[in-house]
C-alpha positions as a Markdown table, in Angstrom:
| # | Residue | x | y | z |
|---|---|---|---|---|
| 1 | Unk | 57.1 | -38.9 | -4.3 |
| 2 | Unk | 54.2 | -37.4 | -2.7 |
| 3 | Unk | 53.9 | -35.1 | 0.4 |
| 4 | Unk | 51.5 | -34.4 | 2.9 |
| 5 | Unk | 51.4 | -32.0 | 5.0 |
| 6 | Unk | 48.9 | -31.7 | 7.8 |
| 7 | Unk | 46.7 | -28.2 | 7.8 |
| 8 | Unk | 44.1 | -27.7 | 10.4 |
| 9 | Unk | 41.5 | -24.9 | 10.9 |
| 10 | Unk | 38.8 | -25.8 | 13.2 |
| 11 | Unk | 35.7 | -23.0 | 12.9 |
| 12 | Unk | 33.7 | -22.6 | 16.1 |
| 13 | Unk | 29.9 | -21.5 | 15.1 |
| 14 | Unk | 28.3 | -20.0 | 18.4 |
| 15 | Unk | 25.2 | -22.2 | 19.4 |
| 16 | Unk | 21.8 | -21.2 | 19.2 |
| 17 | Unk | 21.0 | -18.2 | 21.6 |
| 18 | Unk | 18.5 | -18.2 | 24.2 |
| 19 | Unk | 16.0 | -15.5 | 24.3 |
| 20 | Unk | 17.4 | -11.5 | 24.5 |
| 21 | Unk | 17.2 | -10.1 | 27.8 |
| 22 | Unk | 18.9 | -6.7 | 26.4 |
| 23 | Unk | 19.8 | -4.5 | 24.3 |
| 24 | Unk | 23.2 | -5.9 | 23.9 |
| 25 | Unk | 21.8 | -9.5 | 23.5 |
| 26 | Unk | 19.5 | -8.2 | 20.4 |
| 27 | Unk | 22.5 | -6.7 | 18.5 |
| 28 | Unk | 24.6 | -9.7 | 18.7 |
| 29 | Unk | 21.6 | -11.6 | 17.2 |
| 30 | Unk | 21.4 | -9.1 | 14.0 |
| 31 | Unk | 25.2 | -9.7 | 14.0 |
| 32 | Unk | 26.7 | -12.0 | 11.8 |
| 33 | Unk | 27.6 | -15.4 | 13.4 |
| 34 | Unk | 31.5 | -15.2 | 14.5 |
| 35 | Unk | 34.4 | -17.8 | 14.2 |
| 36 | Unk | 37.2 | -18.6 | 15.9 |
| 37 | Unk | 40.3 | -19.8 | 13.9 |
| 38 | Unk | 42.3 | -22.2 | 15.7 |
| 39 | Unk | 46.1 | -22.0 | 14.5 |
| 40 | Unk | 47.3 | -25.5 | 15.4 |
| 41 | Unk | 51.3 | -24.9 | 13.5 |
| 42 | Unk | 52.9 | -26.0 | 16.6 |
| 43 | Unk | 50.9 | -28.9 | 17.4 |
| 44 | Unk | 51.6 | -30.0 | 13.7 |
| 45 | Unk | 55.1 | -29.4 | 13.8 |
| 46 | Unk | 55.1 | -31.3 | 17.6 |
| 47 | Unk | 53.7 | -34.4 | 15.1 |
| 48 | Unk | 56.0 | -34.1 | 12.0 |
| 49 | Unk | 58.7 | -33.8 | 14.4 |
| 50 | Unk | 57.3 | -37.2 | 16.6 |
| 51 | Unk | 57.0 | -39.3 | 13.0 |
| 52 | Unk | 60.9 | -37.8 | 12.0 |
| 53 | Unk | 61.8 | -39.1 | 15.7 |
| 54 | Unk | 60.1 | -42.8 | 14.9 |
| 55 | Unk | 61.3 | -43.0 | 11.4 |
| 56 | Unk | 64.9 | -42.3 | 12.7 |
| 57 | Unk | 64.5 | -44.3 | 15.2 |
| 58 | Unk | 63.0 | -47.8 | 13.4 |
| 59 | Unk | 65.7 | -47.0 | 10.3 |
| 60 | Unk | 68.6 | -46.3 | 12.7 |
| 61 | Unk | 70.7 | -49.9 | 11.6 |
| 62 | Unk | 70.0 | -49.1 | 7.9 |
| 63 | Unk | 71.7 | -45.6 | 7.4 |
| 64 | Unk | 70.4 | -42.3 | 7.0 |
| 65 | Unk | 67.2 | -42.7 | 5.3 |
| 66 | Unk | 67.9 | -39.1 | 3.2 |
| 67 | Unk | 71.3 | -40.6 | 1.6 |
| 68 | Unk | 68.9 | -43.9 | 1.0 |
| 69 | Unk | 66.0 | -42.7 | -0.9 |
| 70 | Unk | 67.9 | -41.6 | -3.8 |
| 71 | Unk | 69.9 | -44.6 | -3.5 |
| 72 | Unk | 66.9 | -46.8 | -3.8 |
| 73 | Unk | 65.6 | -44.3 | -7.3 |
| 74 | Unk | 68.9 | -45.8 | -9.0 |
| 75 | Unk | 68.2 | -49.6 | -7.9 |
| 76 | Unk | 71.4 | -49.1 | -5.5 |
| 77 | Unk | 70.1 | -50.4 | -2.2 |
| 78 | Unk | 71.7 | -53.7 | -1.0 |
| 79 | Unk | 69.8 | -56.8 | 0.0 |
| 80 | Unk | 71.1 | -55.8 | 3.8 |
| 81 | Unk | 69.6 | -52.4 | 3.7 |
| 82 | Unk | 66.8 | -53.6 | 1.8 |
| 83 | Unk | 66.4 | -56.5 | 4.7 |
| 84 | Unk | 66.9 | -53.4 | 7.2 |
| 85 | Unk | 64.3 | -51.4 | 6.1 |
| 86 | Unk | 61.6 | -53.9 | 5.8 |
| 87 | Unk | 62.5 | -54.5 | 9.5 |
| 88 | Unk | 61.8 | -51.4 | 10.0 |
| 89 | Unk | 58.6 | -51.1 | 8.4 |
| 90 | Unk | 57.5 | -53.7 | 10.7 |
| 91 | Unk | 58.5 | -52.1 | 13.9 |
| 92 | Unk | 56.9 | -48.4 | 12.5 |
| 93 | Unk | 53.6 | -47.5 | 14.0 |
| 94 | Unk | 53.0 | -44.7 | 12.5 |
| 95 | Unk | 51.5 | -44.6 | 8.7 |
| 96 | Unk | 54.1 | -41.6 | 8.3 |
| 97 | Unk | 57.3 | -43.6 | 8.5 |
| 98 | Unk | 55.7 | -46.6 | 7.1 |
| 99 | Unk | 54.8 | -44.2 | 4.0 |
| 100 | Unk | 58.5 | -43.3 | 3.8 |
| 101 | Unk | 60.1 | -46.7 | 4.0 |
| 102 | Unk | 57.5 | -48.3 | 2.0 |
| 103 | Unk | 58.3 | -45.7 | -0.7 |
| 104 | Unk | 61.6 | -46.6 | -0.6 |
| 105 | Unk | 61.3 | -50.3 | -1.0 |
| 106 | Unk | 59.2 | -49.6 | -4.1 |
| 107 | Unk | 61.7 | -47.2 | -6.1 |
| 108 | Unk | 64.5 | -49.6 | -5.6 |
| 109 | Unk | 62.2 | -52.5 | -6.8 |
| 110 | Unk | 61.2 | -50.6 | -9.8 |
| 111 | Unk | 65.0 | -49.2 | -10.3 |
| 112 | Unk | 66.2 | -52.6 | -10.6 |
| 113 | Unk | 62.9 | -53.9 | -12.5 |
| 114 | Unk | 61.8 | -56.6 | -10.2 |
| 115 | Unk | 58.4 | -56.4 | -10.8 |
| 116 | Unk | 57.1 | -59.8 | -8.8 |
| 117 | Unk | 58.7 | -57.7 | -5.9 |
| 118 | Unk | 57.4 | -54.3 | -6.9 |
| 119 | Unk | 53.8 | -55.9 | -6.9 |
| 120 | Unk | 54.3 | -57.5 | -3.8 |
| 121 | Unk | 55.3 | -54.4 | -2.0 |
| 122 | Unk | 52.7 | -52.5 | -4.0 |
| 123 | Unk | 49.9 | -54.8 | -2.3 |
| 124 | Unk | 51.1 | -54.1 | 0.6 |
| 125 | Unk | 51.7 | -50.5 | 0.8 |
| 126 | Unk | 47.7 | -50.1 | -1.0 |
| 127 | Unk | 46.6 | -52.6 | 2.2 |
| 128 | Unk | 48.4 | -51.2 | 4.5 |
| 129 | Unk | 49.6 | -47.6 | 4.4 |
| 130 | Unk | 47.4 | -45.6 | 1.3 |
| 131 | Unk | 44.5 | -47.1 | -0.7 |
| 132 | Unk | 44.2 | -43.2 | -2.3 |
| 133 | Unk | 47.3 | -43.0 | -4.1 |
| 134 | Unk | 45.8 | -43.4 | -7.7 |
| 135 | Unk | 49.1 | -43.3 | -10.1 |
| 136 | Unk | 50.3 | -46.3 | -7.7 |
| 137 | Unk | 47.0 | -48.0 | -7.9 |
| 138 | Unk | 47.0 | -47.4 | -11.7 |
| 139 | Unk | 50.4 | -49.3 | -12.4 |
| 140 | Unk | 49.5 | -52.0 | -9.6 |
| 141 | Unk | 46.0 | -52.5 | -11.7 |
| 142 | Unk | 48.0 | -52.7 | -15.1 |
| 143 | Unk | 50.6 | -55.2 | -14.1 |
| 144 | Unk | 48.1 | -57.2 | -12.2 |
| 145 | Unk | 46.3 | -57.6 | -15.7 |
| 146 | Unk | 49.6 | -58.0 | -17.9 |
| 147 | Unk | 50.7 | -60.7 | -15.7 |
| 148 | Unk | 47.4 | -62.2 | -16.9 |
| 149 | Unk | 46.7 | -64.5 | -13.3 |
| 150 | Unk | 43.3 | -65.5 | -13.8 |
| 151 | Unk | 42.7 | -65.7 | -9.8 |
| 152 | Unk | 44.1 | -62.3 | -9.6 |
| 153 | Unk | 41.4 | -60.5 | -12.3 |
| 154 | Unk | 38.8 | -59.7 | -9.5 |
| 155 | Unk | 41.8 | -57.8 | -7.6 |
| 156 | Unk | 42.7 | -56.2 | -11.1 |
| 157 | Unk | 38.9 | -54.2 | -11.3 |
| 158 | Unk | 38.4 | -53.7 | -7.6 |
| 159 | Unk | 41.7 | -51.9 | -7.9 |
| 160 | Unk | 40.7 | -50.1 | -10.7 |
| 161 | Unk | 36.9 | -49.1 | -9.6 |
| 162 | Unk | 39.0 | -47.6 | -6.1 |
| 163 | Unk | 41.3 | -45.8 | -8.8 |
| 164 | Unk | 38.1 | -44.4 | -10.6 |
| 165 | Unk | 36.9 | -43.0 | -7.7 |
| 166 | Unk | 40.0 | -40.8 | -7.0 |
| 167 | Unk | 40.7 | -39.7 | -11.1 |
| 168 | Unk | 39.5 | -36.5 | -10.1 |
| 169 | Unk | 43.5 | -36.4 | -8.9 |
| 170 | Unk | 44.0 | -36.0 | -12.6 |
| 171 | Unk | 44.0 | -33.0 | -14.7 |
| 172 | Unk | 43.4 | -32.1 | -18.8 |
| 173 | Unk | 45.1 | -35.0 | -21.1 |
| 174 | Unk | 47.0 | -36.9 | -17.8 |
| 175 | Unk | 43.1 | -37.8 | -16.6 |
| 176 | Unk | 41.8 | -38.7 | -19.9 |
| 177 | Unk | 44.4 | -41.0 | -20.7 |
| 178 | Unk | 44.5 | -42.6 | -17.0 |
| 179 | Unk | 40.4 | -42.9 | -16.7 |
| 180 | Unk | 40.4 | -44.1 | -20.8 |
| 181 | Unk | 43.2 | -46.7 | -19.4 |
| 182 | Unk | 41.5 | -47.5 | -16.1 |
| 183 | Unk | 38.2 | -48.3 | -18.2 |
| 184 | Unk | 40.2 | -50.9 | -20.8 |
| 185 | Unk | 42.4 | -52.4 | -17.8 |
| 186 | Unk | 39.1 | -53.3 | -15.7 |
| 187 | Unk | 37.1 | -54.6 | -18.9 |
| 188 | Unk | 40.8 | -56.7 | -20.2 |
| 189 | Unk | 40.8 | -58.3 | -16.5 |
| 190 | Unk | 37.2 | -59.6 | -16.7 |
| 191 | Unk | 37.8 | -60.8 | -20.5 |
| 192 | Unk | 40.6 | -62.9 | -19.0 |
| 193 | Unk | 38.1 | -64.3 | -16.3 |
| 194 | Unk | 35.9 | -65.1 | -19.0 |
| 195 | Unk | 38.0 | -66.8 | -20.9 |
| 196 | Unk | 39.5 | -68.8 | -18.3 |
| 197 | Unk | 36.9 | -69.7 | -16.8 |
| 198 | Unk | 34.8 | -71.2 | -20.5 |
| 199 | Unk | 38.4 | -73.1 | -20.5 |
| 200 | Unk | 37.1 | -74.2 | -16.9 |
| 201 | Unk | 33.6 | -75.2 | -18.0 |
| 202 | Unk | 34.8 | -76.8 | -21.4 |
| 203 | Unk | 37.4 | -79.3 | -19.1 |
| 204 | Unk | 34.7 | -80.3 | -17.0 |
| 205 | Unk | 30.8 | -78.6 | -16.9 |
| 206 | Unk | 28.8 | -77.5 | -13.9 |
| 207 | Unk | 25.9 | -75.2 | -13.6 |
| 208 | Unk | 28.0 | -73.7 | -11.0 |
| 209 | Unk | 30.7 | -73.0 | -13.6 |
| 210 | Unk | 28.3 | -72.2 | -16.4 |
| 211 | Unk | 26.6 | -69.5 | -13.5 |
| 212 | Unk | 30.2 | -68.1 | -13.5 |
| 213 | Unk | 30.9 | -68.0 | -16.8 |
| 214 | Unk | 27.7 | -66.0 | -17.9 |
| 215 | Unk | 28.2 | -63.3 | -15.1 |
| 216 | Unk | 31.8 | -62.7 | -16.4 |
| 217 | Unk | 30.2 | -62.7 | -19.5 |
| 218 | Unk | 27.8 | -59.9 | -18.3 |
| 219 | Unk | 30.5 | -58.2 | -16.5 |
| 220 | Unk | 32.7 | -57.8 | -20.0 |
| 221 | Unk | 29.7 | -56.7 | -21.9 |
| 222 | Unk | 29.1 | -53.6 | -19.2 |
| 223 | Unk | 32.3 | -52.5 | -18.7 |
| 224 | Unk | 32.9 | -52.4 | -22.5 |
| 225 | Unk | 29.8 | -50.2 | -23.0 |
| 226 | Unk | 31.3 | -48.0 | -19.6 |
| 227 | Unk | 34.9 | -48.2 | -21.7 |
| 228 | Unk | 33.1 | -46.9 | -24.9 |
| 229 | Unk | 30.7 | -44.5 | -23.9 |
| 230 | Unk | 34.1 | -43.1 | -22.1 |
| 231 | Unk | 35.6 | -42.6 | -25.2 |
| 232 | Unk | 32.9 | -41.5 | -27.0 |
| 233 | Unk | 32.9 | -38.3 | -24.7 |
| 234 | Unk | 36.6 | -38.4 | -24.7 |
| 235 | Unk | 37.4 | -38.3 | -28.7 |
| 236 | Unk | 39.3 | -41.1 | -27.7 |
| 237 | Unk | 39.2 | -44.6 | -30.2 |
| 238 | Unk | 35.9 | -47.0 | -30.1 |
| 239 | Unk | 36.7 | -49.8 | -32.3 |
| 240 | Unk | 38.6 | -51.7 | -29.2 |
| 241 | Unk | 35.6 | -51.3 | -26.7 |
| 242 | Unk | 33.6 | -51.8 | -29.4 |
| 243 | Unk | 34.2 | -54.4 | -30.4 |
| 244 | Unk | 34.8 | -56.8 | -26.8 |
| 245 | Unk | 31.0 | -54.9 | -26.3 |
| 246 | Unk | 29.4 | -56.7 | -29.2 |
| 247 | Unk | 31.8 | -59.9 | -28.5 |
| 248 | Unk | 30.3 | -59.8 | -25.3 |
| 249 | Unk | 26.7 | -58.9 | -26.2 |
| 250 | Unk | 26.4 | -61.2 | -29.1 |
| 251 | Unk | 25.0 | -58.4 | -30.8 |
| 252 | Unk | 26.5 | -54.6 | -32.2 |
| 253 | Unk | 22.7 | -53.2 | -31.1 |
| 254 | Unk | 23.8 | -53.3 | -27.4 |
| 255 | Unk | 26.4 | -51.8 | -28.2 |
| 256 | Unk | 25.9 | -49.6 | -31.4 |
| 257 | Unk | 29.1 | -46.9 | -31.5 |
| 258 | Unk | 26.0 | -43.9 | -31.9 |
| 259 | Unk | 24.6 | -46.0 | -29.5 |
């Protein structure tokens, strides 16, 4: 579970300085600019204190949220506490103590392996409370594409284009395997689209359809070359990419492996 803890310096530059008048007034301008640092530990400890006060208070008919987070990492919570808590996410104003209870609900919904509401409480914790949270957004994206809804692919890559833009979270073979995964989730989500939606045009044809079919078409052809140029630079395996490329492309030129 992840942390955050609030650290604030706040560096005063002096403003531009009107013409010297003295002697005193020329040294200061051959001085380098100062700064004032601003220690702001009480007023953050004021604010961690208010979001323990709020989380206490919007979790008080549910038990001591301490004793029920580990609770919840063994699948142990009941369907009353579990009821509690979601109350109490509701009530919560502050992201802090929506954080908290929203990370509760999702270890004991992975604990007990209910994924349909794992990913419902995963949506709403990435709406709601933290888009930036990249290892969430990274299992969201995969189940999203292994539960293979066709209206649910365009969530799958916009999910895992925001999770490309934080992989610098990532370090040494963690972030090669993640980005390398993020790359083949978003180009599988848009070959289901495709696929589904030839079944589409096939069952009943429209140049609407046939417009929608070709830009998913499109879509899988780029992606694939993103996935394998990836893992080209990687050292990681080709022949999958490659091969949804050319399948995509209609040709292996587009997409040549020493391409």
């Amino acid at each position: 579970m992840r942390w955050w803890f609030l650290q604030v310096a706040l560096l005063v530059g002096c403003g531009k300085h009107a013409a010297p008048t003295s002697a005193a007034s020329d040294t200061n301008e051959n001085q380098a600019t100062s700064h004032v640092q601003i220690d702001l530990t009480d007023e953050d400890q004021e604010l961690s204190s208010l979001d323990g006060i709020e989380l206490k208070a919007v979790t008080a008919d549910c038990g001591n949220i301490l004793d029920l987070e580990p609770a919840a990492r063994l699948g142990r919570l009941s369907e009353d506490q579990i009821r509690c808590l979601d109350t109490g996410y509701g009530h919560a104003e502050r992201q802090t103590a929506k954080d908290k209870i929203s990370r509760v609900l999702l270890a004991d919904a992975w604990a007990k392996g209910d994924i349909h509401r794992w990913m419902s409480l995963a949506a709403r914790h990435l709406e709601q409370v933290d888009r930036a949270d990249p290892d969430l957004v990274y299992e969201y994206t995969y189940h999203l594409v292994e539960i293979g809804n066709p209206d649910k692919m365009d969530e799958a890559v916009h999910w895992a284009e925001v999770a490309l833009e934080n992989k610098s979270y990532w370090e040494g073979d963690l972030h090669v395997r993640r980005v390398y995964g993020l790359y083949k989730i978003r180009t599988l989500a848009e070959v289901k689209k495709w696929q589904y939606l030839e079944s589409q045009y096939k069952t009943k044809p429209s140049d609407k359809l046939n417009q929608a079919v070709e830009k998913a078409r499109n879509d899988v052809k780029t992606y694939a070359r993103e996935w394998l140029d990836y893992a080209k630079s990687a050292g990681r395996d080709t022949s999958e990419p490659l091969h949804l490329c050319s399948m995509a492309a209609g040709t292996d030129e587009f997409c040549s492996a020493d391409g």
